[in-house]
N, C-alpha and C positions, 0 to 999 in steps of 0.2 A: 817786655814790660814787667814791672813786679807783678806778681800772681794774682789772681783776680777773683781771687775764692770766692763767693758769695757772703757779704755778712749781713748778718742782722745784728748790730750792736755787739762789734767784734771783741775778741778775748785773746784768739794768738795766733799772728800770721807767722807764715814762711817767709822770712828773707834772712839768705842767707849770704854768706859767700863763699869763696873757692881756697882753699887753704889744705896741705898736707898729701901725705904719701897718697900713692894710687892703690885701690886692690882693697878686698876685701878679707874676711878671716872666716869666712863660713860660705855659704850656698845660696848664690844670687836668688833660688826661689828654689821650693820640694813640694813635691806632691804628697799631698798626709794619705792615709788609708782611706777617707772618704772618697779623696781625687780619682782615686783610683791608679795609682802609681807610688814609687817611691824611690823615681830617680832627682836627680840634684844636679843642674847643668851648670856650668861655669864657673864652678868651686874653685879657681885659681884665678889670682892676676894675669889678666892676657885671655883667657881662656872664651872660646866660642859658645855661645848660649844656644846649639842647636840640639833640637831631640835629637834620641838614638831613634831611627828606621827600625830597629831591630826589638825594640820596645816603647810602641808609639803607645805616647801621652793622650788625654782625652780630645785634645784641640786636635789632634790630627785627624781623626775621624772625619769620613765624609757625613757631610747633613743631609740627614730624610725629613721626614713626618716629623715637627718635635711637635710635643705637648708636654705644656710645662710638667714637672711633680714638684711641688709644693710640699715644703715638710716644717716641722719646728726648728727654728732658728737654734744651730747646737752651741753658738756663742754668741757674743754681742758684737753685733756688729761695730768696724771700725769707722771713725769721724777723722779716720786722716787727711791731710789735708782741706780739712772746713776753715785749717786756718785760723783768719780774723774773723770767723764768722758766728753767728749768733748765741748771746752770754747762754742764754737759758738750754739751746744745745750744750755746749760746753759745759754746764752746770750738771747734765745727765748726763753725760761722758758715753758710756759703752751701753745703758742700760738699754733690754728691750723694751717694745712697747707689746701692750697685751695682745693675744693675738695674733703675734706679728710670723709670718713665713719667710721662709729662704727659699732659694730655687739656684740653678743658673742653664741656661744655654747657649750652644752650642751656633759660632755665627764663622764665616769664611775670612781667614787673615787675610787674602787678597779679593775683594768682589771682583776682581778681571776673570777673576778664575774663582766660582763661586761650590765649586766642588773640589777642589785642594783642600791644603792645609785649613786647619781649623783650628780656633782661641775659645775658650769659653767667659763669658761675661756672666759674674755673679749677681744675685736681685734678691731684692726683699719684699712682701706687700703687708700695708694692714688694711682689710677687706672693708668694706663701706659694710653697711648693715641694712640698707634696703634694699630689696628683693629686684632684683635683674627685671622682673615682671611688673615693678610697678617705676620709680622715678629715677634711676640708679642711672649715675652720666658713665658710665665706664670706669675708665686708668686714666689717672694723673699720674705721670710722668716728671722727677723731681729730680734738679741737677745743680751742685752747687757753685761750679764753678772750678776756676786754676788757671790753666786746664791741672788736672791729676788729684780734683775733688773726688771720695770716697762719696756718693749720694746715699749708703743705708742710712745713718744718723738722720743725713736731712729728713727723709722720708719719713721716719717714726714723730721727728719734731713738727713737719706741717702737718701731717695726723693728726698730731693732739694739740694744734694749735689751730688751726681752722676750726671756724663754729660748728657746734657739735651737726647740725644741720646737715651742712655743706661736707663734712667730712666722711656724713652718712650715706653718701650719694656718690662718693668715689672711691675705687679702690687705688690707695694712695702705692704708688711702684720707685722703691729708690734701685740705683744701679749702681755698680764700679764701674767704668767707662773703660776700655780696656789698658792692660796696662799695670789696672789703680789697683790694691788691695786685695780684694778677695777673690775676685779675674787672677783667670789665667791664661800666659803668664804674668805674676806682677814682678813690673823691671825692676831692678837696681844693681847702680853703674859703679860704687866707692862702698867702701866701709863709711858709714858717717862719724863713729865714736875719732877714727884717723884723719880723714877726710875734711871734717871740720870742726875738729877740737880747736876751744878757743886757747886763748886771744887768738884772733887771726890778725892776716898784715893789714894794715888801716887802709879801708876802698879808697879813701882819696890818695893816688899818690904822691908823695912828693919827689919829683925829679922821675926820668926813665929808668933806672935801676929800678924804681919801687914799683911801678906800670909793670914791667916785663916781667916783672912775680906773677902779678896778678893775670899777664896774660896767656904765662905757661901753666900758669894753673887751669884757667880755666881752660886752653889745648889737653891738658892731661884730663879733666872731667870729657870732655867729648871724646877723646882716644879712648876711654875705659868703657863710653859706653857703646862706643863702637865697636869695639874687640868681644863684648859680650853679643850685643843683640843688634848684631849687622842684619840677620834676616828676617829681625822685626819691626827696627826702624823707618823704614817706609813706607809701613803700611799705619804706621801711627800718625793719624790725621782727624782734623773736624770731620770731611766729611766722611770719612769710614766711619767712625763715631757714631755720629748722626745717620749710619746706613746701618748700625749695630741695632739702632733704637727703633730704627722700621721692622726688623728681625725680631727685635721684643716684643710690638704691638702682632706682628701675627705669630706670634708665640702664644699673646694672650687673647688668642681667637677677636682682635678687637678690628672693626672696619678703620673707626677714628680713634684717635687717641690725643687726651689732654695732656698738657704740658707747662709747669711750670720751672723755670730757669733764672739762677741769679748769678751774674756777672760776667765771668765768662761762659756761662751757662745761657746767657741772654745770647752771645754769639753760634753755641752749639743748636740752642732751638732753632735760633732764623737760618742756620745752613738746611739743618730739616724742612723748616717750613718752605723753605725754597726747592728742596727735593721733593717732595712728597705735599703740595698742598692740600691736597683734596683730602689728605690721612689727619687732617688738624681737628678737632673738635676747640677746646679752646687751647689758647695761647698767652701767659704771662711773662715778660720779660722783665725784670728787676734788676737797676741799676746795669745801665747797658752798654755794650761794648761796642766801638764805633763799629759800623757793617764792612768798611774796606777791607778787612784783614791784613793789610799790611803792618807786620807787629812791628819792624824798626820804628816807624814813621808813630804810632802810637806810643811804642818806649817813651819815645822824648815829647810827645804831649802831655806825660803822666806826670812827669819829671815840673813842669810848672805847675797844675794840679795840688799836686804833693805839697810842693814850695808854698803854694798858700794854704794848704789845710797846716801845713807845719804852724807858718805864722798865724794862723786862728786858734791854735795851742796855744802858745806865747802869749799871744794877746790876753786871754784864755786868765795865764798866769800871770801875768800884770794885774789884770782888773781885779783877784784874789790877792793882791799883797798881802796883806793885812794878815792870811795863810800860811802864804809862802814867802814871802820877804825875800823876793827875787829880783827886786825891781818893780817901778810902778808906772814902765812903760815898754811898750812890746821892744824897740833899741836894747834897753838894759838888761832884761830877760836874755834875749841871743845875745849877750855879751856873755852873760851868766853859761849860757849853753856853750859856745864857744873855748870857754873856758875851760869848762869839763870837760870835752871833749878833746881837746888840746892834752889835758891833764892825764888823761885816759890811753893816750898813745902813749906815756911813759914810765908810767903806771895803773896797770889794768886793778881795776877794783875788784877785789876777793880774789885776786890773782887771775880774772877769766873776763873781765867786761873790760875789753879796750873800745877803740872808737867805731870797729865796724859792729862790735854786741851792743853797741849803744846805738848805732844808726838801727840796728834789726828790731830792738827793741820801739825805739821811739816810731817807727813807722808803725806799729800799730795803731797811735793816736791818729793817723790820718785817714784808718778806716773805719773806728770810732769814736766818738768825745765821751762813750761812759769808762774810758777806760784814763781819761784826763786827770780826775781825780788822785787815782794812784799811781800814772808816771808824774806827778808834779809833785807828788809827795815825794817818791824817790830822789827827784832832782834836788830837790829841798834838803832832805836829808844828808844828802853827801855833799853837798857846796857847804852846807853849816856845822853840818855837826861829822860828818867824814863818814855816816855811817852808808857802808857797802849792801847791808843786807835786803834792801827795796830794791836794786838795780838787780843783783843776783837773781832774787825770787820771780822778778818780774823776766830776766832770758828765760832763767827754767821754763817758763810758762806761754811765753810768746815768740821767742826765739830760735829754743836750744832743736838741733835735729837729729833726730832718733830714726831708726829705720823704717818708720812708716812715714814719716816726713821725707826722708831721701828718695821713695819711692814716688812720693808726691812731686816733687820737686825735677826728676828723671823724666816725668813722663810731661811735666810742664815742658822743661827745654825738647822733647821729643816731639811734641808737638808744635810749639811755635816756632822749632827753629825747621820744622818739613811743609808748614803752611803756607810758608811765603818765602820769598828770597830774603836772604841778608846780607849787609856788604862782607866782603871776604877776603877786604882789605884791611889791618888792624889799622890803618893811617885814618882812613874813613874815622871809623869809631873813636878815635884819639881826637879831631878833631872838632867833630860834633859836640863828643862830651866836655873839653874845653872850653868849645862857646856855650852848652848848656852850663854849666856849671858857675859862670857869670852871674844867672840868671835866676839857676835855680838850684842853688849848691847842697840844700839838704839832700835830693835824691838823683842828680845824673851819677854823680858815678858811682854810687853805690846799683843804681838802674843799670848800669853799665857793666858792672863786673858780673852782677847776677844772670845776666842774659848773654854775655862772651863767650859761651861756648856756644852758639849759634854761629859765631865767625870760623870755626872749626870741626862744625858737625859734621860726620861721617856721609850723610844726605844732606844732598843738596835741597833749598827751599823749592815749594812747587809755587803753582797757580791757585791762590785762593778762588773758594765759590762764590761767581758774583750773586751778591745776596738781591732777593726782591720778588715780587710776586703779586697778584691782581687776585689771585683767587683762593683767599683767602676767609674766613669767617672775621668776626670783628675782633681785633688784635689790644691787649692789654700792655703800654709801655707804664714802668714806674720806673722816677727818675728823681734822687737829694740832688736839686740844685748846687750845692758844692761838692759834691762827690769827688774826693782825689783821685781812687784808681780807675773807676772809670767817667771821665770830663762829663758834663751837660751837655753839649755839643753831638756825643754820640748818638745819643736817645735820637734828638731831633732828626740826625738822620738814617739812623734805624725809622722812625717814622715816615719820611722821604722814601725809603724803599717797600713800604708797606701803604698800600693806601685805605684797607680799611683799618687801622692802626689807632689807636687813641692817646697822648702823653697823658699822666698822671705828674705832677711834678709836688714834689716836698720844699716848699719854699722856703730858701735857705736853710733847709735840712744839707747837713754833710756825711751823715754817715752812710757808707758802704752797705746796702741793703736795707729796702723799708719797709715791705711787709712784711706780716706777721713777727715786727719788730718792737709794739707797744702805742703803735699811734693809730688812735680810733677811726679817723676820718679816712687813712689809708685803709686801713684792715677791713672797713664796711663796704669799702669800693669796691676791693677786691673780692670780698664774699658775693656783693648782686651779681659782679660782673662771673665768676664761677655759677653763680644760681640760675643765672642768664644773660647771656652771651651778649643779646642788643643792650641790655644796659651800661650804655656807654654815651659821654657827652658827645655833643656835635664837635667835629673837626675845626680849630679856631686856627687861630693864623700861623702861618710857614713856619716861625720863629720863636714862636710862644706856646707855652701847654693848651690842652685844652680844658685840662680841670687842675682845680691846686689844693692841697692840705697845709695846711701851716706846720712847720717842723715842731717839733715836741721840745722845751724847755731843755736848754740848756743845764751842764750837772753843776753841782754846790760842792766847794770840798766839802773834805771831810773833816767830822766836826770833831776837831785835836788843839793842843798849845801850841800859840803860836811859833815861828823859828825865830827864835834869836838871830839878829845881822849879823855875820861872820866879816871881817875886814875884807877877804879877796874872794871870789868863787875857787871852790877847790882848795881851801886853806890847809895847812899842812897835816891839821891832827888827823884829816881824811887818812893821810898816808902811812903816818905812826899806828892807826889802829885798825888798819885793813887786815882782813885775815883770808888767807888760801882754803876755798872752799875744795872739799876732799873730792877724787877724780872721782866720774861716773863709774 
């Protein structure tokens, strides 16, 4: 499925695709003088990513006694891979929060074998300020999601977004999951600047010649990342994951420990919670990933999803003509789009936005509508007036993938494509995404190309954990009713496997992540239900929420002159006045 970052009123997802040489130009990961080394494995195309025996790294170490040390954060932490996730994150970038610590520990790359080899997972806290002696709930536990979300960022953001209160009474704990960022090792499989310099070949094929691009590419992404980290790969999973986070909490001397989780983060919690019940204190799930784990079978439930937050964009830009002068019916709009998009396969605007930078791009709108305003303006601008610079600034920002995004993205397909089986016939995938594509053409195959190297991963998929549990404390779901990347349907039966469970639903809210995202009736809920745990409605029917918020007002453009009608979408001066934005 496309990435399932956690957002709160997203700013810039990962979606990519698969495009260019293999290999990279420097050293897949180095240990700095803090790590305590200063080797560099798999510095060549082809090259094996295992330690030297002979100068073993900190992960190899066997684990004794840890106790954490806790020190000042000597940089900012990274928000890689948060993706589409929340403006006002995004808006802080790197910055710390006061107070804030670093750490990491030291956890077993196979639990079969819990005294081998060893990875280390890095961690951040900002400490609650009431006294352990008097009302202080513990560690909350914050994850945003992917898989191959970086959680320090999150962790500083619900800090100083949760009422000062509630905030006082936990010490808030973000992590890199391993893999991700400041762990080690953190993977990556391509150079990205090579890898997926734009324009890439357009996701939709046309004819098999243009398929078979796309699906030696993405063969070439799983060979590169099996040639580096063949003896990491299988141990990269949910529930090793979610066994790293039980290794955290008795790190942090804690009996229980809280937890909040957004997206695919909602899936990491409840493999925990189903391991480890009785270790829960509370539990928030936000915007939720169905419980089956079967990702093929999800993929293409996203894929309709999508197709209607797409058309609630549109629609979106019809009811604003008067704006955008796009059409003044959701038909003429997707004519409009269509158009471009066509236009864009044969001439990439600023020399770098062809039709797959433009699918990457517009998929941000379906994980939130504050971001409507300014792809509609973009679209506006280059259908009328030819100007490239809105679509441009808008990849830099939500698209373009730099090496902390490749990271992000590596340890996605590492994970969903070792969770579960996938077909590992390209006939399968060819033909599903045809009939999805009927159906729901804004995102099967671009869903499709993004997720292809699962059909060729180095490990083969496993046995998801069947999710579920009785013994549980009383369980937080929040769920936007039209959520595209993860359905409404999931919640309900994420609820199903949890019975003391509660749905929160945002009625006809769509965006990707709702708390502590600006809507009060959400955000209060969530605070009782943190202050205490039984504050939760009664269980209402199989099918229905049990309590509901109204979504938060829809966005207004913005307030600019009108577009002038252009005679066709895509009119020619677009193309006379395009200019080739200079390489990275």
């Amino acid at each position: 499925m496309k990435r399932v970052v956690g957002v709160i009123a997203g700013v810039t997802v990962l979606v990519t695709g698969l495009v260019g040489p293999v290999g990279p130009t420097g050293p897949v990961w180095a240990l700095d003088a803090a790590g305590g080394g200063t080797g560099a494995y798999g510095t060549a195309p082809g090259a094996r990513a295992v330690p030297d025996a002979a100068h073993p790294a900190p992960w190899q170490r066997r684990p004794g006694r840890q106790e954490i040390s806790w020190e000042p954060c000597k940089r900012p932490g990274s928000s890689a891979g948060l993706g589409a996730v929340l403006p006002r994150l995004a808006a802080s970038g790197r910055t710390r929060a006061p107070g804030e610590e670093c750490a990491s520990i030291r956890v077993p790359l196979d639990y079969a074998e819990p005294y081998g080899q060893q990875i280390t997972i890095a961690l951040n806290r900002i400490r609650g300020t009431v006294s352990r002696d008097a009302d202080h709930l513990g560690s909350l536990l914050v994850n945003p999601g992917g898989p191959g979300g970086s959680g320090l960022g999150l962790a500083r953001f619900v800090a100083a977004q949760l009422p000062r209160d509630v905030a006082a009474r936990f010490d808030v704990i973000g992590f890199d999951p391993r893999g991700v960022g400041d762990s080690r090792p953190a993977i990556s499989c391509v150079d990205p600047e090579r890898y997926f310099a734009p324009p890439r070949p357009d996701n939709v094929p046309r004819g098999k010649a243009e398929e078979d691009v796309l699906v030696a590419r993405a063969r070439q992404y799983a060979e590169a990342c099996g040639n580096r980290w063949s003896w990491f790969l299988p141990y990269l999973t949910t529930e090793n994951t979610a066994r790293d986070m039980d290794m955290i909490r008795a790190a942090l001397g804690e009996e229980e420990i809280s937890y909040l989780g957004y997206s695919y983060g909602t899936y990491l919690g409840a493999v925990y919670a189903t391991l480890f019940p009785t270790r829960v204190r509370r539990l928030v799930l936000d915007s939720v990933v169905d419980p089956g784990g079967d990702w093929y079978d999800v993929n293409l439930a996203q894929d309709l999803s999508f197709q209607r937050r797409q058309r609630d964009f549109l629609a979106w830009i019809a009811e604003h003509d008067d704006a955008y002068r796009l059409g003044r019916t959701e038909k003429a709009v997707t004519f409009a789009w269509s158009s471009m998009r066509s236009r864009l396969r044969e001439r990439p605007a600023g020399g770098i936005i062809g039709p797959s930078e433009l699918d990457d791009i517009y998929t941000s709108g379906g994980y939130s509508n504050l971001l409507w305003p300014a792809l509609a303006e973009a679209f506006s601008a280059y259908v009328h007036r030819g100007e490239t610079t809105g679509l441009v600034k808008l990849f830099r920002s939500q698209a373009e993938v730099d090496a902390e995004e490749e990271n992000s993205y590596a340890v996605y397909l590492g994970i969903e494509c070792r969770d579960s089986a996938w077909p590992r016939d390209w006939s399968r995938w060819h033909a599903d995404t045809v009939k999805m594509h009927a159906k729901a053409p804004f995102m099967a195959w671009q869903n499709a190309v993004y997720n292809a190297p699962c059909a060729f991963w180095p490990v083969r998929g496993g046995k998801p954990v069947k999710i579920g549990s009785d013994r549980l404390p009383p369980v937080l779901l929040i769920q936007a009713e039209r959520d595209a990347a993860t359905p409404y349907v999931g919640a309900l039966r994420m609820r199903d496997r949890f019975p003391t469970a509660r749905l929160l639903t945002e009625v006809r809210g769509g965006n990707h992540g709702v708390s502590l995202a600006g809507n009060a009736c959400v955000d209060q809920r969530l605070a009782a239900y943190l202050r205490d745990a039984t504050r939760l409605p009664r269980r209402g029917a199989a099918r229905g929420p049990d309590a509901t918020c109204a979504a938060q007002p829809g966005p207004r453009p913005a307030v600019r002159k009108p577009a002038a009608r252009a005679s066709a979408p895509g009119a020619e001066r677009g193309h006379r006045d395009r200019t080739r934005t200079p390489g990275r």
